[in-house]
C-alpha positions in Angstrom: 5.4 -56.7 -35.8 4.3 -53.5 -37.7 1.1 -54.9 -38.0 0.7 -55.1 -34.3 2.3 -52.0 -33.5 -0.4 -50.0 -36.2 -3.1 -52.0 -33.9 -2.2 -51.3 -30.6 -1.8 -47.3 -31.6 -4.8 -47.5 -33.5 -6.5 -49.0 -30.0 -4.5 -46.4 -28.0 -6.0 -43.5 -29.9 -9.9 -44.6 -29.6 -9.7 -45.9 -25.8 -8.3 -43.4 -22.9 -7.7 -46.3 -20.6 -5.4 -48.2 -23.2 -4.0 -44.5 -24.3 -2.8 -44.1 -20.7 -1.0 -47.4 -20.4 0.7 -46.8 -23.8 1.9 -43.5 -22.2 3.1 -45.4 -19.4 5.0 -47.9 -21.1 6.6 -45.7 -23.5 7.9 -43.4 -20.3 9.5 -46.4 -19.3 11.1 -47.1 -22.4 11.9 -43.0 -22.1 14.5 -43.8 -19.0 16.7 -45.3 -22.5 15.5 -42.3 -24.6 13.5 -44.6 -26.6 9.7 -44.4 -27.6 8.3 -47.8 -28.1 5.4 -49.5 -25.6 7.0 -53.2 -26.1 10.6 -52.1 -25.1 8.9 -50.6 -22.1 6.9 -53.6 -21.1 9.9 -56.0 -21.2 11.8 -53.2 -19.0 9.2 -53.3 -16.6 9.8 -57.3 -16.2 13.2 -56.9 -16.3 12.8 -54.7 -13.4 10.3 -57.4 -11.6 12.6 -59.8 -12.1 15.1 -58.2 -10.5 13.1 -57.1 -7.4 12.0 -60.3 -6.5 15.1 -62.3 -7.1 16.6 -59.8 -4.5 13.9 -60.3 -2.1 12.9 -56.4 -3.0 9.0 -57.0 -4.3 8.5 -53.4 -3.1 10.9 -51.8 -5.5 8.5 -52.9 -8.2 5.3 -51.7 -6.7 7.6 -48.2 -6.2 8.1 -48.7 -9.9 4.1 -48.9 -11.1 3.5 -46.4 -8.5 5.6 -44.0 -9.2 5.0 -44.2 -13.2 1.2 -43.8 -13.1 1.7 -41.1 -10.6 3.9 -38.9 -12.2 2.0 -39.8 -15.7 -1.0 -38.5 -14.0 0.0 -35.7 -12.7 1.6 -34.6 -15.8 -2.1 -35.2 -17.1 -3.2 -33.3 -14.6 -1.0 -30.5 -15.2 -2.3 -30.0 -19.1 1.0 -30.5 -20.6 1.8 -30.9 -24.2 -0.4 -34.0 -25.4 2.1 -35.0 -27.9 5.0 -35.4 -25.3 2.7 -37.1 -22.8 2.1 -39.4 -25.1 5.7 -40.6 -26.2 6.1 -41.1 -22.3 7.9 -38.2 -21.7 6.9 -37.0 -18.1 6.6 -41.0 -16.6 10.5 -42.0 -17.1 11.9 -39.8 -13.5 8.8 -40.9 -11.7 9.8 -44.1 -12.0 12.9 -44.1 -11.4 11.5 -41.9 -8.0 9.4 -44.9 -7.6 12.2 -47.2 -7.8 14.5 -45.6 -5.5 12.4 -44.4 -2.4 11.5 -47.9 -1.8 15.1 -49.2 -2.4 17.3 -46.6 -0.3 14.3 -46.4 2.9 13.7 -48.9 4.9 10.1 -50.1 4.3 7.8 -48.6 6.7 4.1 -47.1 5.8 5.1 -44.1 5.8 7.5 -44.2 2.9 4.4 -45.1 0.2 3.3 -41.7 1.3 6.7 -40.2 0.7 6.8 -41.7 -2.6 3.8 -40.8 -3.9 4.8 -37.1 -2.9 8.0 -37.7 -4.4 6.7 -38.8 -7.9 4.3 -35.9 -7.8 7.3 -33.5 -7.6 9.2 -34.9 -10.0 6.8 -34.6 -12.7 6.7 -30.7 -11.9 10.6 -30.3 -11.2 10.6 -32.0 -14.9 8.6 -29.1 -16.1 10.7 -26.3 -14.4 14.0 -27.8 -15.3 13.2 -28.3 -18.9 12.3 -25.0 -18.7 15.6 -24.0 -18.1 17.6 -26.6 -20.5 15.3 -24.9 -23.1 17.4 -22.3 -23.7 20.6 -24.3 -24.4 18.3 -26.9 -26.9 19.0 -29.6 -24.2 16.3 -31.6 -22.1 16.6 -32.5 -18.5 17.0 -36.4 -19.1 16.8 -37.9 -15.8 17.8 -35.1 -13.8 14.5 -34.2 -12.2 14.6 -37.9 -11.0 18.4 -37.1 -9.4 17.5 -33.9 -7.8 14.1 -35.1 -6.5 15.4 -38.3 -4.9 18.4 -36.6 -3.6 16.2 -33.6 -1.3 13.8 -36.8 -0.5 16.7 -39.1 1.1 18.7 -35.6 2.4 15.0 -34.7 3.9 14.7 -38.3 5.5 17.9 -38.1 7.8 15.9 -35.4 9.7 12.5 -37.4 10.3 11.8 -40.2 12.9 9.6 -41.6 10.8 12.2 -42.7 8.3 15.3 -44.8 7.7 17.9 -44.3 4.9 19.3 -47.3 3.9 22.2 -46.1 1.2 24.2 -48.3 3.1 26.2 -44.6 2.6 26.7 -42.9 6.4 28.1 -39.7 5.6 31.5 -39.4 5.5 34.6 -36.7 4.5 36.5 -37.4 1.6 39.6 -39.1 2.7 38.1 -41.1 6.0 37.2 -44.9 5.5 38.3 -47.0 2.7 36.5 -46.4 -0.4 38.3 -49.0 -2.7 39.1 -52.4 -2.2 36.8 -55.4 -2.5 36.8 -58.8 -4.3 36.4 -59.4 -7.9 35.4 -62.8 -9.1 36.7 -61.5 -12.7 33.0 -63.0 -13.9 33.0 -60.2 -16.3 30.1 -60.9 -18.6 27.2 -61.0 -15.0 29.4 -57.4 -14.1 28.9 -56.4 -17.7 24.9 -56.6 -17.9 24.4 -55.7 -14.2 25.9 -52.6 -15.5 22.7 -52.2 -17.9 20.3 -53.3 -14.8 21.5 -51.0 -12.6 20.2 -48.1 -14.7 17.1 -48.9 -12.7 18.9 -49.9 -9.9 18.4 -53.3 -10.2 21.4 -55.8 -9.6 20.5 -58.6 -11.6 22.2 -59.6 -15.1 19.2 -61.6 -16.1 17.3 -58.1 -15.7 20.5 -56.7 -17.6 20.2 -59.4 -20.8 16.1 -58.5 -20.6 16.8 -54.7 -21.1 19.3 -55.5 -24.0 16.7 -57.3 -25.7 14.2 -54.6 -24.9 16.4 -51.9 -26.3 17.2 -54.7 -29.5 13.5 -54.4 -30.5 13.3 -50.9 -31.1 16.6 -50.0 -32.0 19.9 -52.0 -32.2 22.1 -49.4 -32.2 20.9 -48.4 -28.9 21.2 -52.2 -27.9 25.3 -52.1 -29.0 26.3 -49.0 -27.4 24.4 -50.0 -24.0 26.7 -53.1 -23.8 29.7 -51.0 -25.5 28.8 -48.6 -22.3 28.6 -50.8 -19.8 32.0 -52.6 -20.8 34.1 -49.8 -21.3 32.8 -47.9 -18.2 33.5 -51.0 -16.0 36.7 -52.0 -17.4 38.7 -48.6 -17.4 37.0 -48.8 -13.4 38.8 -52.3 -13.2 41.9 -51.1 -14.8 42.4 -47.7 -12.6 42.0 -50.5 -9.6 38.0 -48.8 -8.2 36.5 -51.1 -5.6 36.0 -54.3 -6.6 32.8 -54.8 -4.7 31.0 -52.2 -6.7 32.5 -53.9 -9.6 31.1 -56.8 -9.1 27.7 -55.0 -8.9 27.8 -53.1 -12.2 27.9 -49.8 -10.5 30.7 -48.5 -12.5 28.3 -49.1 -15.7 24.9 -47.6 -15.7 25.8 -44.1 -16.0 28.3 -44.5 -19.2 25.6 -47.2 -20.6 23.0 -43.6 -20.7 25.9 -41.8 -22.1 26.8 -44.0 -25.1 22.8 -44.0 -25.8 22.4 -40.7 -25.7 25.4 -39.6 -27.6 26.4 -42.4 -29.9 23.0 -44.0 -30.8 20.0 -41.6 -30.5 21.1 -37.6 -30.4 24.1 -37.8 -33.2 23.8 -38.9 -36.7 25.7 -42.4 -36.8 29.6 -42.5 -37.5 33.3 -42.9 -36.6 33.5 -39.5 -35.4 30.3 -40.0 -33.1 31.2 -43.3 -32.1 34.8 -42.3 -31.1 32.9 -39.2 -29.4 30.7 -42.0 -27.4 33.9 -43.5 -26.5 35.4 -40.5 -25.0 32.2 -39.9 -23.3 31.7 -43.2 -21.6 35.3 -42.4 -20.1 34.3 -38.8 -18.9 31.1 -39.7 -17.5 32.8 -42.6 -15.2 35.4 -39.5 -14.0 32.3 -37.6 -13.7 31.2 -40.7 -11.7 33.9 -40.6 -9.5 34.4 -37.1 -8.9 30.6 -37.0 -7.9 30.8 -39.8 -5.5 33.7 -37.8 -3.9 31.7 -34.7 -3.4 28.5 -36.5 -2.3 30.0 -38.9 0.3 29.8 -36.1 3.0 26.1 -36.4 2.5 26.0 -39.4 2.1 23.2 -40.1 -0.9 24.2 -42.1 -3.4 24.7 -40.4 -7.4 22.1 -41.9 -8.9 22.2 -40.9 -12.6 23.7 -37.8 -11.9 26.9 -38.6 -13.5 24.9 -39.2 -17.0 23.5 -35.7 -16.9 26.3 -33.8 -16.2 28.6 -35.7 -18.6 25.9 -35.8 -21.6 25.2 -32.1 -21.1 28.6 -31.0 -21.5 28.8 -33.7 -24.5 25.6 -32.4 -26.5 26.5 -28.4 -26.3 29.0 -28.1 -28.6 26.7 -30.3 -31.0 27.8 -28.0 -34.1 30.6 -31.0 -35.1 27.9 -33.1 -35.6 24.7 -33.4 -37.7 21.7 -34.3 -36.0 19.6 -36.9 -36.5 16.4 -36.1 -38.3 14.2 -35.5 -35.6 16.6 -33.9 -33.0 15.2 -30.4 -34.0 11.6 -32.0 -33.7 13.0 -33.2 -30.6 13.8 -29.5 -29.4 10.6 -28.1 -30.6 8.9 -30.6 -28.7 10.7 -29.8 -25.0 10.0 -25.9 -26.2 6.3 -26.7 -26.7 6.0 -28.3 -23.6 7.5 -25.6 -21.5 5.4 -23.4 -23.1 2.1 -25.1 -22.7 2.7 -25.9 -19.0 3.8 -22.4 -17.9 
């Protein structure tokens, strides 16, 4: 496996074409803050797989699309080579790509929108980051979230377009919001919790991105299941719809969370892992909360819940000592701001 992985960097570095699809696979792998061209190639069938088997071929074609977009645009932008590289400005676009052709109704238009829509995440990735700068934190997929949300918010107001949230606006308070079935089939719920971090509900896609995240770091593997569970459990137990349950929808945020916090940005231990824990419990009230303020609007959270919760969890990062790299990690987003502006 080294072997291979010295070869295809070593091919990466003296052909452009091949240098560009490393730096697209890699930003997929990013959307799991991990840096590793296999683990983003088996994400990207995970997320195939799960597009076709829902009769949704389109959300994969948003996927490509929106990747090489964004990656080329960050390209075109003259950002930091380094950080293009490790895939850093491809992982929103995707998920942009991912989630115009899954939340509006497929019409020609909408490729358009998308392509736009990656476009702008790339640069909102620049401006944010150069905000979180300050506090030593990175935007994670937040330029995804606050993209998608003004594209679907901007759609409601055009002919030409149909949002398909299944998520008519709505106060607080009117409709019922719990309820559902549960089939108590908890292992499927469990790694559609994983899927649905790219808004796939599929738990075959689920088990692929488990093994994905196993090949370049099993930690991050662990605490992406140890996510999911908890999340959708303590859901189960404090009686959220069973429906969404059934879906994984309770999971994907807290599965970010416990990667972030318990496997990639902390040096491993109890304390950090009992801080992962508390954090995969905040981020699904986080969850909750944010699907309470956003019904009225009626767009859907998205990932939002992740960054808000992970934020809040990273500032007061003076209990813990960092990994290695996490000052690297900093002066890279610094770099990058710096080089773009």
């Amino acid at each position: 496996m080294a072997a291979i992985t010295r070869s295809w960097r070593e091919l990466a570095d003296g052909n452009p074409l091949v240098r560009f699809v490393d730096a697209c696979l890699r930003g997929t792998a990013q959307v799991l803050l991990q840096n590793n061209p296999l683990t983003g190639l088996l994400i990207l069938i995970a997320i195939a797989w799960g597009a076709f088997d829902n009769g949704q071929a389109r959300v994969v074609v948003g996927a490509l699309i929106g990747l090489v977009v964004g990656t080329l645009t960050a390209l075109a932008l003259q950002v930091d080579p380094t950080s293009w590289r490790q895939g850093l400005f491809g992982f929103s676009p995707l998920l942009t790509g991912i989630a115009v052709p899954a939340f509006l109704a497929d019409r020609p238009l909408m490729w358009l929108y998308l392509v736009l829509g990656a476009a702008a995440t790339t640069v909102v990735t620049l401006a944010l980051n150069a905000v979180f700068k300050r506090w030593g934190l990175t935007a994670f997929t937040f330029p995804f979230v606050l993209t998608t949300w003004a594209l679907l918010l901007a759609a409601y107001q055009f002919d030409r377009f149909v949002v398909a949230t299944q998520l008519p606006p709505r106060l607080p308070g009117t409709g019922t919001v719990t309820g559902g079935s549960f089939d108590w089939d908890l292992v499927p719920a469990f790694l559609r919790g994983v899927s649905q971090v790219f808004l796939t509900d599929s738990w075959i896609s689920g088990l692929l991105i488990v093994v994905a995240l196993m090949i370049n770091s099993w930690r991050s593997a662990l605490f992406a299941v140890v996510g999911s569970v908890g999340a959708t459990l303590l859901a189960l137990w404090f009686g959220a719809d069973g429906t969404s349950l059934e879906k994984g929808l309770f999971g994907f945020n807290a599965v970010l969370t416990a990667i972030a916090v318990g496997a990639v940005l902390h040096r491993p231990g109890g304390l950090v892992t009992a801080y992962a824990l508390f954090g995969i419990a905040f981020t699904l009230v986080v969850q909750m909360a944010m699907t309470t303020f956003l019904s009225p609007l009626g767009i859907p959270v998205l990932t939002g819940p992740f960054n808000v919760a992970t934020w809040l969890l990273l500032l007061p990062d003076r209990h813990f000592a960092p990994v290695p790299n996490h000052e690297r990690v900093k002066e890279t987003v610094v770099s990058t701001v710096r080089r773009s502006l």
